[in-house]
mmCIF file of the C-alpha atoms, coordinates in Angstrom:
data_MODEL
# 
_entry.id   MODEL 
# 
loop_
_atom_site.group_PDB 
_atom_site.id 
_atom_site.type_symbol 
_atom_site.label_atom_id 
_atom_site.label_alt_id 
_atom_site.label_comp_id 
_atom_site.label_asym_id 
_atom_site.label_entity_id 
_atom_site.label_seq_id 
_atom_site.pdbx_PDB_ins_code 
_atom_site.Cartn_x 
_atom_site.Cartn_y 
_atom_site.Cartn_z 
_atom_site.occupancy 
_atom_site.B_iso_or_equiv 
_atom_site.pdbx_formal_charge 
_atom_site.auth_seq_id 
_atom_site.auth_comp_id 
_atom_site.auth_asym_id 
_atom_site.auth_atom_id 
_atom_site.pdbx_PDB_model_num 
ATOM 1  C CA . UNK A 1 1  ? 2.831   27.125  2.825   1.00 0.00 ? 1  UNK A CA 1 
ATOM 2  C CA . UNK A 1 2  ? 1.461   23.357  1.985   1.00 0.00 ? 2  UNK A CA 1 
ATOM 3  C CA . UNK A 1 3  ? 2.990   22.162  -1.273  1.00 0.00 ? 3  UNK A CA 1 
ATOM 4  C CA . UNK A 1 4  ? 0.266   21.456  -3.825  1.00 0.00 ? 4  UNK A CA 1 
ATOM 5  C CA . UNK A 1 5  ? 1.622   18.143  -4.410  1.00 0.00 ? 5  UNK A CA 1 
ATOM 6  C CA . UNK A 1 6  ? -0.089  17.359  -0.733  1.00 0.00 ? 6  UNK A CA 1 
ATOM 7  C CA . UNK A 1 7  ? -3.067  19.583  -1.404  1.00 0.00 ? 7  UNK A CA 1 
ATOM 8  C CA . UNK A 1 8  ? -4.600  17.789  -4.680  1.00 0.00 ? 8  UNK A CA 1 
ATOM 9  C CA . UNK A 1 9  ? -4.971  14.446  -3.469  1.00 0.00 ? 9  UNK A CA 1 
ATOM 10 C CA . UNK A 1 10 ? -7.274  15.164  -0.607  1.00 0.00 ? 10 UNK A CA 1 
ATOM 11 C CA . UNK A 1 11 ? -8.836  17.891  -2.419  1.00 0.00 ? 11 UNK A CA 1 
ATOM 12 C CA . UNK A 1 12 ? -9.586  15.151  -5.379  1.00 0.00 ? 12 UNK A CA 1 
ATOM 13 C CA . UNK A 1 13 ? -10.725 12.580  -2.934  1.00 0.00 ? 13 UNK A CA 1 
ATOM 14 C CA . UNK A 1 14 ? -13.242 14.971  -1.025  1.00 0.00 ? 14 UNK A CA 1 
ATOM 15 C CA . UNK A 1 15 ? -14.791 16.202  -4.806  1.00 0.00 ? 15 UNK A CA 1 
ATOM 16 C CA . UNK A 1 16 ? -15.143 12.776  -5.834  1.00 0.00 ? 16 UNK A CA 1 
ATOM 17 C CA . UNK A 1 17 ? -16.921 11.414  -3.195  1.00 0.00 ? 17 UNK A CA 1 
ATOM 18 C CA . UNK A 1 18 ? -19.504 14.108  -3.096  1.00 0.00 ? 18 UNK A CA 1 
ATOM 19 C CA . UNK A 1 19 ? -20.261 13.385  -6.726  1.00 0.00 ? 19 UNK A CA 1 
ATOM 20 C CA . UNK A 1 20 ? -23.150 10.488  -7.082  1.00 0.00 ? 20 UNK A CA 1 
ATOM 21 C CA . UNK A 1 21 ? -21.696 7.461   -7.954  1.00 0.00 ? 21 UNK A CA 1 
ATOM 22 C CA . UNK A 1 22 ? -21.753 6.632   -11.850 1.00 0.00 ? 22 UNK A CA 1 
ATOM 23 C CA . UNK A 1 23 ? -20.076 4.213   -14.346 1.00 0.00 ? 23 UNK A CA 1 
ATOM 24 C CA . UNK A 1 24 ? -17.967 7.140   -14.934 1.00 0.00 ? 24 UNK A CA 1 
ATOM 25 C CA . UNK A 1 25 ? -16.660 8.159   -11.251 1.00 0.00 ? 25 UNK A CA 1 
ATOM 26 C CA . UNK A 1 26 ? -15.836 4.508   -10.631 1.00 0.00 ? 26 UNK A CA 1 
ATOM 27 C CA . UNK A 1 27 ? -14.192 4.185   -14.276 1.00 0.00 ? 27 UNK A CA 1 
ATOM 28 C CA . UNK A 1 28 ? -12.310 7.937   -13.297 1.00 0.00 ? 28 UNK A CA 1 
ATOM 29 C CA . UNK A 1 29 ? -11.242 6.334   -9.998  1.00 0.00 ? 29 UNK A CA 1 
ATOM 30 C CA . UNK A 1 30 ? -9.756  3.190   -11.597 1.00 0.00 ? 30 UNK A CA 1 
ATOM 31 C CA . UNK A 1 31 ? -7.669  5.101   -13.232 1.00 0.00 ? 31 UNK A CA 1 
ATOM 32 C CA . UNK A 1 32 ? -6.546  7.185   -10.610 1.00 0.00 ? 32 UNK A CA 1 
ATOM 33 C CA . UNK A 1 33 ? -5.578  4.138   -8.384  1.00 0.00 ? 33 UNK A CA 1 
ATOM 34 C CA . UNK A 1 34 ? -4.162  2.146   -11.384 1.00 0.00 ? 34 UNK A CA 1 
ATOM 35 C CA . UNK A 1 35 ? -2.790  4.518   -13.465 1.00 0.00 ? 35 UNK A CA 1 
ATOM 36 C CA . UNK A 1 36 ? -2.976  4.579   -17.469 1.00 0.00 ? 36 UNK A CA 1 
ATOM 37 C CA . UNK A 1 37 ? -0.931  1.607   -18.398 1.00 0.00 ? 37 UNK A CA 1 
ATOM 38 C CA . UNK A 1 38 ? -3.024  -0.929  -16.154 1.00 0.00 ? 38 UNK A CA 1 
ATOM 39 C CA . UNK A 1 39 ? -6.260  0.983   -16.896 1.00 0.00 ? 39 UNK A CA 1 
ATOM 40 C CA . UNK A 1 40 ? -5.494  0.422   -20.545 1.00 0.00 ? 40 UNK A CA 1 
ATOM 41 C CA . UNK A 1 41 ? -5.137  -3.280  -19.832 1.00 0.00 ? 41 UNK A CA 1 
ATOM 42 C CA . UNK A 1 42 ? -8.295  -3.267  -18.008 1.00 0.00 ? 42 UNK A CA 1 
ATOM 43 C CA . UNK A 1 43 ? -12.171 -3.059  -18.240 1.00 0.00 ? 43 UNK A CA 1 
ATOM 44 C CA . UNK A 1 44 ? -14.207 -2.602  -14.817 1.00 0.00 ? 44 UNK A CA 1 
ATOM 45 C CA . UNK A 1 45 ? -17.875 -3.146  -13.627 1.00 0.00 ? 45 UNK A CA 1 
ATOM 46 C CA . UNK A 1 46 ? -18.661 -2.312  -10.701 1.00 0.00 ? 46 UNK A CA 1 
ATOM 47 C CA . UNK A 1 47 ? -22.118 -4.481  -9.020  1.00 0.00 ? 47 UNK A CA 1 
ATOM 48 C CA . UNK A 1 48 ? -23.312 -4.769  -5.915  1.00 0.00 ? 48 UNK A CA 1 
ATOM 49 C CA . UNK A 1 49 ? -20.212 -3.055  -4.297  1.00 0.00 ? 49 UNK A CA 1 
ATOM 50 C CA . UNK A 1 50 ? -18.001 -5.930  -6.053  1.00 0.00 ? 50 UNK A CA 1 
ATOM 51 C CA . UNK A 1 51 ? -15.762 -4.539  -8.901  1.00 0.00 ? 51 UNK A CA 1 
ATOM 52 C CA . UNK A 1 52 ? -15.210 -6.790  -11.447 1.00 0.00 ? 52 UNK A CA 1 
ATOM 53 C CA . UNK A 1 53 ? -11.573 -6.723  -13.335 1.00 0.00 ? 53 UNK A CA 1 
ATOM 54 C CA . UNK A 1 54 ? -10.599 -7.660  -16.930 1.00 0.00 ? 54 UNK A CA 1 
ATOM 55 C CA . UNK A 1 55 ? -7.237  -8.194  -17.570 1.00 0.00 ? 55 UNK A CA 1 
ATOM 56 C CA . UNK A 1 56 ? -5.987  -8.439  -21.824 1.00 0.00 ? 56 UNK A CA 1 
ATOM 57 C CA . UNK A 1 57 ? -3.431  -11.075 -20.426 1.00 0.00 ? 57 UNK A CA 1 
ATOM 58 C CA . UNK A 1 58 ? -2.646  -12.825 -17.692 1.00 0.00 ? 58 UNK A CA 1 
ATOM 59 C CA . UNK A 1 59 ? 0.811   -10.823 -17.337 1.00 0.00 ? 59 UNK A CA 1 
ATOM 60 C CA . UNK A 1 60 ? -1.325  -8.106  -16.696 1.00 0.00 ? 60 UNK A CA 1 
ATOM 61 C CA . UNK A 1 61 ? -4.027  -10.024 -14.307 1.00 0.00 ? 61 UNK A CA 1 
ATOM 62 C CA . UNK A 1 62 ? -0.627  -11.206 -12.268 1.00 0.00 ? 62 UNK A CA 1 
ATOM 63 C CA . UNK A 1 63 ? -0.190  -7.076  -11.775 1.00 0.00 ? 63 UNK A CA 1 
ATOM 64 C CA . UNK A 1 64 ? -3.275  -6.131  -11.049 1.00 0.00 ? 64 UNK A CA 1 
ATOM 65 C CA . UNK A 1 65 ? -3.684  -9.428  -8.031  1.00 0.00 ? 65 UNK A CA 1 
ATOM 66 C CA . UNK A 1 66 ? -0.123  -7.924  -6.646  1.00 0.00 ? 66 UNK A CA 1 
ATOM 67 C CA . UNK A 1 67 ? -1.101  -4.453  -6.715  1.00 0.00 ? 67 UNK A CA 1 
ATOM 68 C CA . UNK A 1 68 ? -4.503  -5.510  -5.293  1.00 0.00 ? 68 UNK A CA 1 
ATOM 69 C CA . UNK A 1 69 ? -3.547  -3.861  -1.584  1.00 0.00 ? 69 UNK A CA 1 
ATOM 70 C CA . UNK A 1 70 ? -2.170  -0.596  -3.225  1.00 0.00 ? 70 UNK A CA 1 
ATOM 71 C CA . UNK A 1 71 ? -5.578  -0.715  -5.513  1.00 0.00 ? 71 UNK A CA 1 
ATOM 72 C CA . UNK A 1 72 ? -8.300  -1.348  -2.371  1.00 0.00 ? 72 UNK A CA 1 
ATOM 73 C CA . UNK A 1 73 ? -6.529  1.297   -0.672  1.00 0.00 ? 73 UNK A CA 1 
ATOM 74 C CA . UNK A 1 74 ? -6.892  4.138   -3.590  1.00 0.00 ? 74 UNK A CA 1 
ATOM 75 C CA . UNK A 1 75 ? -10.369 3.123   -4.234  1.00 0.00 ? 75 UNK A CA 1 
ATOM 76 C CA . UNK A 1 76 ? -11.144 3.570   -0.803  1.00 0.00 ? 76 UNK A CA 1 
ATOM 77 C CA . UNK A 1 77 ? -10.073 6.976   -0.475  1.00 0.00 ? 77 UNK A CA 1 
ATOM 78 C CA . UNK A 1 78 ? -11.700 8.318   -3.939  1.00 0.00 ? 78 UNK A CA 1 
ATOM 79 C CA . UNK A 1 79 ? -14.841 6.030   -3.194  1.00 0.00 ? 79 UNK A CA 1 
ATOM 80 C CA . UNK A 1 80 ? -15.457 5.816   0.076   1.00 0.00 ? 80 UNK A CA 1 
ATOM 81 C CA . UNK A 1 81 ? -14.891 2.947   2.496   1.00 0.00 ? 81 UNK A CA 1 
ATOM 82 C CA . UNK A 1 82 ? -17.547 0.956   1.369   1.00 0.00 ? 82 UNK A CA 1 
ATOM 83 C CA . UNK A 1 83 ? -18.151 1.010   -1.983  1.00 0.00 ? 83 UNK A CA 1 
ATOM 84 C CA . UNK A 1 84 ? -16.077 -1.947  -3.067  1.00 0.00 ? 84 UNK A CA 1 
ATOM 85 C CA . UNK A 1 85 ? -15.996 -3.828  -0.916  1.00 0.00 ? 85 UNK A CA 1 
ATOM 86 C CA . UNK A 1 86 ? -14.501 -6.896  -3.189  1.00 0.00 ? 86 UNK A CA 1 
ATOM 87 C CA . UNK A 1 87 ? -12.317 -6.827  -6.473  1.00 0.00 ? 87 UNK A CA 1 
ATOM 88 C CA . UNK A 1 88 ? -12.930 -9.928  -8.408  1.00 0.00 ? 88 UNK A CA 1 
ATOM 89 C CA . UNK A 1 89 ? -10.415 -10.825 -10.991 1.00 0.00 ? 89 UNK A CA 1 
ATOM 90 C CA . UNK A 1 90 ? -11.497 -14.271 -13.180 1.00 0.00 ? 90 UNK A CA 1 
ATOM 91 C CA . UNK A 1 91 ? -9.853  -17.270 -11.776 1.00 0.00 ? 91 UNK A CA 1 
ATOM 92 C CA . UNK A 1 92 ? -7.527  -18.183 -14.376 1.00 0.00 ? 92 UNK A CA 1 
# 
């Protein structure tokens, strides 16, 4: 027996990218990878495969650059490989 704590994840990931993409499966995705705190924090636009990040402070921009590996990662999985292929925070 798998443990559905392993089973949700990929099943997720596999329903997500079959779904065209829309504002709303990239906006569902950031919230996935980010969680609600960050995604709270945050407002997204994706263009051009480059997803553009808002932060309400820089406290939170600080989190977001450190998470950024943890972040490309999740995206990729829910997204596919290749659809962002940058995340672009301001330069503060």
């Amino acid at each position: 027996m798998i443990p559905v704590q392993q089973v949700i994840p990929g099943a997720l990931e596999t329903v997500l990218r079959r779904m065209p993409l829309t504002r709303d499966k990239v906006a569902f995705a950031w919230r996935v990878a980010v969680g609600p705190a960050v995604d709270r924090a945050t407002t997204i636009d994706l263009r051009d495969n480059v997803l553009y990040v808002s932060a309400k402070d820089a406290a939170w921009q600080q989190e977001i650059e450190r998470s950024m590996p943890l972040i490309r990662k999740r995206l990729a999985a829910l997204l596919g490989d290749h659809t962002v292929r940058k995340i672009q925070l301001p330069i503060p």
